[in-house]
C-alpha positions in Angstrom: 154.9 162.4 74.2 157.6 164.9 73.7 160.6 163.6 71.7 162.5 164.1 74.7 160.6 161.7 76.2 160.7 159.4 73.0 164.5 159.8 73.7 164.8 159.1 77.0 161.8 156.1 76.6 164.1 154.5 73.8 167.4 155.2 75.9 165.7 153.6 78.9 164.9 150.0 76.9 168.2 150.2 75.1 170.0 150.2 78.8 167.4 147.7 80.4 168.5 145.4 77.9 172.4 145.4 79.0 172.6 141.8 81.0 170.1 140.0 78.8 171.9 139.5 75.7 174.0 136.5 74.7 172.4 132.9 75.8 169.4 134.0 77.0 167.6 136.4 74.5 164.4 138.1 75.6 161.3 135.6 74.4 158.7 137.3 72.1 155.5 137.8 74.5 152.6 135.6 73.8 149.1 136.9 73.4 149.1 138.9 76.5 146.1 140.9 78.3 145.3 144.5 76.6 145.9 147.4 79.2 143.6 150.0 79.9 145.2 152.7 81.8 142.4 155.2 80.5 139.1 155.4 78.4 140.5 157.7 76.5 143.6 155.3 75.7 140.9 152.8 73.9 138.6 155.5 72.3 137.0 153.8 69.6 138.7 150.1 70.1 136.4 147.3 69.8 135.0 146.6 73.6 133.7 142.7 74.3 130.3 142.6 75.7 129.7 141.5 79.0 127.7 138.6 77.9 130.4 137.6 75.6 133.4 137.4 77.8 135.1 134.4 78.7 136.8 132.4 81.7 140.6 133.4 82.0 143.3 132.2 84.9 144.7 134.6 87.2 148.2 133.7 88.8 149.6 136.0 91.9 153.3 135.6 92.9 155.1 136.9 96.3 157.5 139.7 96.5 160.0 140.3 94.7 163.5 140.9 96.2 166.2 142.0 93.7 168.6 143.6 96.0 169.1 140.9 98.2 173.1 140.3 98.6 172.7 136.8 96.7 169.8 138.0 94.6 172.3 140.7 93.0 175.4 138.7 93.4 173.5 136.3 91.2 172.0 138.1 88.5 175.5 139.8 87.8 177.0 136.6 87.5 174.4 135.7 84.8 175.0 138.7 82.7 178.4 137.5 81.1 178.1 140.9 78.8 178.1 143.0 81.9 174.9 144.6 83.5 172.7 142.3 85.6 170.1 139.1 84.3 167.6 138.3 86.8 165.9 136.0 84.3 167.9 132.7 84.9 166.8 133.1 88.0 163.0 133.1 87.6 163.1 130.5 85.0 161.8 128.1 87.5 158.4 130.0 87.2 158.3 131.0 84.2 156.1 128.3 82.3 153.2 128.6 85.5 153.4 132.6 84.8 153.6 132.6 80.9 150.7 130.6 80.7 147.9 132.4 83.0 146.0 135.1 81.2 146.4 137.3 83.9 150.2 137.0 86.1 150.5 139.4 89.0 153.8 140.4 90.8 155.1 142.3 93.7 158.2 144.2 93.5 159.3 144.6 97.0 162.0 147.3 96.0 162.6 150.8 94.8 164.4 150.4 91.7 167.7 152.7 90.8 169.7 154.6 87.6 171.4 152.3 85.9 174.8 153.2 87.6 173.6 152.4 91.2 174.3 151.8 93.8 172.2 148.9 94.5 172.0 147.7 98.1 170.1 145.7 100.6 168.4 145.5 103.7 167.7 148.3 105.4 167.5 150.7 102.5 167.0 148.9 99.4 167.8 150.0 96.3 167.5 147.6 93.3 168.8 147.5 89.3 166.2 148.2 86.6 167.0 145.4 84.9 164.7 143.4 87.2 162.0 145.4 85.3 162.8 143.4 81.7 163.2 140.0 83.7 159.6 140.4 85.3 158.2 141.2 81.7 160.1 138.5 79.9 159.0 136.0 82.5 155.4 137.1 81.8 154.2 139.1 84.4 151.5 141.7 83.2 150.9 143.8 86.7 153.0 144.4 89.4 152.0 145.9 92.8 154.5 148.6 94.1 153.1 149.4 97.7 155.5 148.2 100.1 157.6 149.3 103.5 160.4 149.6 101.2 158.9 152.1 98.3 160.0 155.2 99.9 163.4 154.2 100.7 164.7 156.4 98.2 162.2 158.9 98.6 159.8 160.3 95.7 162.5 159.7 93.2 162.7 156.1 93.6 159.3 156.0 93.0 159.6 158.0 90.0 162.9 155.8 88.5 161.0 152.9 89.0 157.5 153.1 87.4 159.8 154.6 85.2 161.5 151.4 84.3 158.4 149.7 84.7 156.5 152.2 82.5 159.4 151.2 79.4 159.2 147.6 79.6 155.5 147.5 79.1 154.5 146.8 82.6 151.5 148.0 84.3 151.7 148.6 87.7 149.9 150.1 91.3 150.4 151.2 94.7 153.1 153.9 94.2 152.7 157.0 92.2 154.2 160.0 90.9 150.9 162.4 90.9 147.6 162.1 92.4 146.0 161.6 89.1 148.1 158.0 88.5 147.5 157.0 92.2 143.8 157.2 91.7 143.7 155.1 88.7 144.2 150.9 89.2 146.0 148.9 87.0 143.3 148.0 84.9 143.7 145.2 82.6 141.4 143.4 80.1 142.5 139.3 79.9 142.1 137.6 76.3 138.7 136.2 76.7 137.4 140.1 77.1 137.2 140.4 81.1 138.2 143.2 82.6 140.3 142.8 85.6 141.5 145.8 88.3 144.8 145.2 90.7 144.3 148.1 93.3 148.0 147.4 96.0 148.3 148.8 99.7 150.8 148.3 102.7 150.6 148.6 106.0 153.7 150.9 106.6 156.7 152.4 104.9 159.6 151.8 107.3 162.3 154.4 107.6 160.8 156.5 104.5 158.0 158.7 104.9 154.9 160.3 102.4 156.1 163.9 102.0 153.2 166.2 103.1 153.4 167.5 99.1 152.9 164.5 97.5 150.3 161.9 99.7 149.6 160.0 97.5 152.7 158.8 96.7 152.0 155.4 98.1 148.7 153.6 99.2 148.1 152.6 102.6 145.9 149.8 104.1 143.0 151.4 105.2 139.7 149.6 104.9 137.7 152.7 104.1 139.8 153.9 101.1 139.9 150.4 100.1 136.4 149.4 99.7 135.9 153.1 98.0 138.8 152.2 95.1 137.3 148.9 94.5 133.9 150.7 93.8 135.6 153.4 91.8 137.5 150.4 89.8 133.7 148.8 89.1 132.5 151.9 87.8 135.5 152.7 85.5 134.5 148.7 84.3 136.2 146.3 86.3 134.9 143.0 85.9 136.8 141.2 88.8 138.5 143.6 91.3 141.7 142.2 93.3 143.6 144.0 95.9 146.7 143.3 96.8 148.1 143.7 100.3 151.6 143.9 101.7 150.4 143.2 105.5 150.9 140.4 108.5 153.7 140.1 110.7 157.0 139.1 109.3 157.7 135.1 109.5 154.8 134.4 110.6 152.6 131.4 108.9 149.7 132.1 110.7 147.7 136.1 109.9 147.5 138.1 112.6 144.6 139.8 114.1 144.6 143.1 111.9 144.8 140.5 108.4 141.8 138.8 110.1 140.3 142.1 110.6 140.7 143.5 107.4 139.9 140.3 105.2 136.4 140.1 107.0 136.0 143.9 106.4 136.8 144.1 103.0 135.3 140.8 102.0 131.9 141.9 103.3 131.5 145.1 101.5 129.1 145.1 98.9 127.5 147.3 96.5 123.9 146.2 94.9 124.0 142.9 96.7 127.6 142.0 94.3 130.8 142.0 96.6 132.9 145.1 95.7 136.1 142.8 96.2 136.6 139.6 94.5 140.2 138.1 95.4 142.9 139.1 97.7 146.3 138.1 97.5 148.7 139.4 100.7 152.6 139.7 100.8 155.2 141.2 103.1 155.1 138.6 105.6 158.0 136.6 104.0 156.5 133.2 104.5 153.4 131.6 102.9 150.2 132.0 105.2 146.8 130.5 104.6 144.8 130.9 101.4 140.6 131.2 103.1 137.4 130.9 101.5 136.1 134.7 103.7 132.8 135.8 103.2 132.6 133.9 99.8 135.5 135.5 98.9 139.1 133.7 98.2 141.8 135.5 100.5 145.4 134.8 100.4 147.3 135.8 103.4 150.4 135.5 102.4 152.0 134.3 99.3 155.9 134.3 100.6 158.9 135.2 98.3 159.0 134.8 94.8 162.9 135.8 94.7 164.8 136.5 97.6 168.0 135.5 99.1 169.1 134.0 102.3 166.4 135.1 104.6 166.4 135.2 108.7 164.4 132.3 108.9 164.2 129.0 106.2 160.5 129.9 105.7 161.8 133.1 104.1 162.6 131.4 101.1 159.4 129.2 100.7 156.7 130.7 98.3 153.8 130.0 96.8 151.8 130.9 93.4 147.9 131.4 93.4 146.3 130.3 90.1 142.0 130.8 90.4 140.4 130.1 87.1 137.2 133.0 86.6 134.2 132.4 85.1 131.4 135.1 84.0 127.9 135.2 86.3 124.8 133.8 85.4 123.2 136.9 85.5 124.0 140.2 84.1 125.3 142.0 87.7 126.6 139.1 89.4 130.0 138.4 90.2 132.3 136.6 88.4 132.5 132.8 90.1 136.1 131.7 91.3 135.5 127.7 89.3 139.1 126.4 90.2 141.5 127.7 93.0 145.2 126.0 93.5 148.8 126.7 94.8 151.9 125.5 93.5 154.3 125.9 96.5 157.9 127.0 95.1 161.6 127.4 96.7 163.9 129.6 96.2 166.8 127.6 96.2 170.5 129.1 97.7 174.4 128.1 96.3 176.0 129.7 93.8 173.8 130.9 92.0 170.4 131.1 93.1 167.5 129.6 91.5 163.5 129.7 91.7 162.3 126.0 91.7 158.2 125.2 91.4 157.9 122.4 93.8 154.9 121.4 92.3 156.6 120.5 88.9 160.2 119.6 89.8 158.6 119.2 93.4 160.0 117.1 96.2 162.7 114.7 94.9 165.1 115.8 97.2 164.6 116.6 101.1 164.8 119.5 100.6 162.3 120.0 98.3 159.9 117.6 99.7 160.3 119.5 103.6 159.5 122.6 101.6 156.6 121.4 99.4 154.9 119.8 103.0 155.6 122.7 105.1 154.4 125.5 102.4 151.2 123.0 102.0 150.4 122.8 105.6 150.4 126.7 106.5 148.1 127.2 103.1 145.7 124.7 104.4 145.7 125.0 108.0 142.7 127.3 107.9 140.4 124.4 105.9 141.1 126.0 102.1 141.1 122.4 101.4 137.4 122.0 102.3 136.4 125.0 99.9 138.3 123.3 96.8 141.7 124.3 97.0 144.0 122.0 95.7 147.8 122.2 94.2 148.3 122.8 90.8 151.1 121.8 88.5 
């Protein structure tokens, strides 16, 4: 790293910190996962042996929305010291992400300088301060490929792995060369497993993948897929989990190309040892069905994590994956999913707008009880209950 990098690394954290001073200081990070962008990046670090690895948790959120009118209304109004705080607002989830090994996000924005502007729907443009809030909150991995990545062409993609990049916060689906786009997020959770995030989305709306630079965001395609998860094995994954910004916009049931794609993907194997082991889909806006496919756990659609006031009520409903991993039997198997839950969450609307985990704080109110019963009934209305899936708390 050059020390203009150094510089502009150090100047980058300094101004990602403006908004998160004052009454809310950024927590120290517990024992987190260790990140392995590259072999060369661990040369000579001590490497747990297959047979000695451990169980971990894995949590997956749904996308994340920073630029929505409210969403930014809000997290200026928590930053008294100026800048914006999306942290307040995530509180809600914190403790649930915090406390997995493993906590996946989506980032359904491109994110911009520090001066703006920021703006909403249809061309979304989002501070970097949600970077720090997503860290602090304990996210280790955030998928980037969405409709909305090229909104502000290749340089959004650049500012915000960027941002993403300074806070300490791995990241997949967008890229800014070919080499980075070929590599997953790979991550290795406390108890030694070794865990790849590969993300893909069916479109990118008004932007477009210049013809010098494909690779600038991953699209759903089955084939290319199945040949990253393989690649991901070989480079050491453990458990391999794809995340999919897919299905039809408020819409609790997947439509027929999520169908299509989950049976694809969840039948390819290599060796006789699925090359896939979880998939967890966004974009739809709404939760969708969690399915037992082909042995494999699927998640259609996970809903918001943090948005504001959406089209349709459903728009702010959400839910949180949690599967607890195990290590095989036998050398060459997969890892066995031993627990899978939800915790169904609202993203509650006023004057300030607020993630609330309905499992926890759940249903007191109607509100929160139609929430909690309607988020419940399109995750289990494809019989997830009758492969073990409960809600969590």
């Amino acid at each position: 790293m050059s020390a203009y990098t150094r510089y502009a690394a150090v100047a980058l954290l300094a101004a990602l910190a403006v908004g998160c001073t004052g009454p809310h200081p950024v927590p120290r990070p517990a024992s987190r996962p260790t990140p392995e962008p590259t072999a060369r990046a661990h040369a000579g670090a001590p490497v747990t042996k297959a047979a000695e690895r451990r169980p971990f948790t894995l949590v997956a959120a749904g996308d994340v929305q920073p630029s929505d009118p409210e969403v930014l209304a809000t997290a200026r109004r928590d930053a008294p010291h100026g800048g914006y705080d999306y942290r307040p607002m995530l509180k809600g989830a914190q403790p649930v992400i915090s406390a997995a090994d493993l906590a996946l996000c989506h980032l359904d924005a491109p994110l911009g300088p520090l001066t703006g502007p920021f703006t909403g729907s249809p061309v979304l443009q989002a501070p970097p301060q949600i970077a720090t809030a997503l860290k602090a909150t304990g996210y280790d991995s955030c998928a980037t490929a969405s409709h909305h990545a090229l909104d502000r062409g290749v340089p959004g993609v650049h500012r915000t792995l960027e941002a993403l990049d300074t806070v300490g916060l791995r990241h997949t689906g967008s890229a800014r060369d070919a080499a980075e786009a070929a590599r997953p997020a790979l991550l290795r959770a406390p108890g030694g497993a070794r865990v790849a995030q590969l993300a893909y989305t069916y479109g990118i709306g008004g932007g477009r993948r210049p013809a010098y630079a494909p690779w600038t965001v991953n699209r759903l395609d089955a084939k290319r897929i199945i040949e990253d998860a393989r690649a991901a094995r070989r480079a050491g994954a453990d458990v391999v989990v794809v995340s999919s910004c897919w299905g039809t916009e408020y819409r609790a049931a997947p439509d027929a190309r999520q169908i299509r794609l989950a049976r694809t993907l969840t039948a390819s194997e290599t060796g006789g040892r699925p090359d896939i082991d979880l998939i967890v889909g966004t974009c739809a806006h709404t939760p969708q069905p969690y399915e037992k496919v082909n042995g494999t756990w699927v998640v259609y659609g996970l809903g918001d994590q943090l948005s504001g006031v959406m089209k349709k009520v459903g728009g702010n409903w959400g839910s949180i994956a949690r599967f607890r991993f195990a290590p095989p039997h036998r050398p060459g198997e997969r890892w066995r999913v031993t627990v899978a839950e939800y915790l169904p969450q609202l993203v509650e609307q006023g004057k300030r707008v607020r993630v609330r985990n309905l499992a926890r704080v759940g249903g007191h109110d109607r509100t929160g009880k139609t929430a909690s019963k309607k988020i419940s009934k399109a995750v289990l209305s494809r019989g997830a209950a009758g492969d073990g899936l409960t809600m969590g708390w």
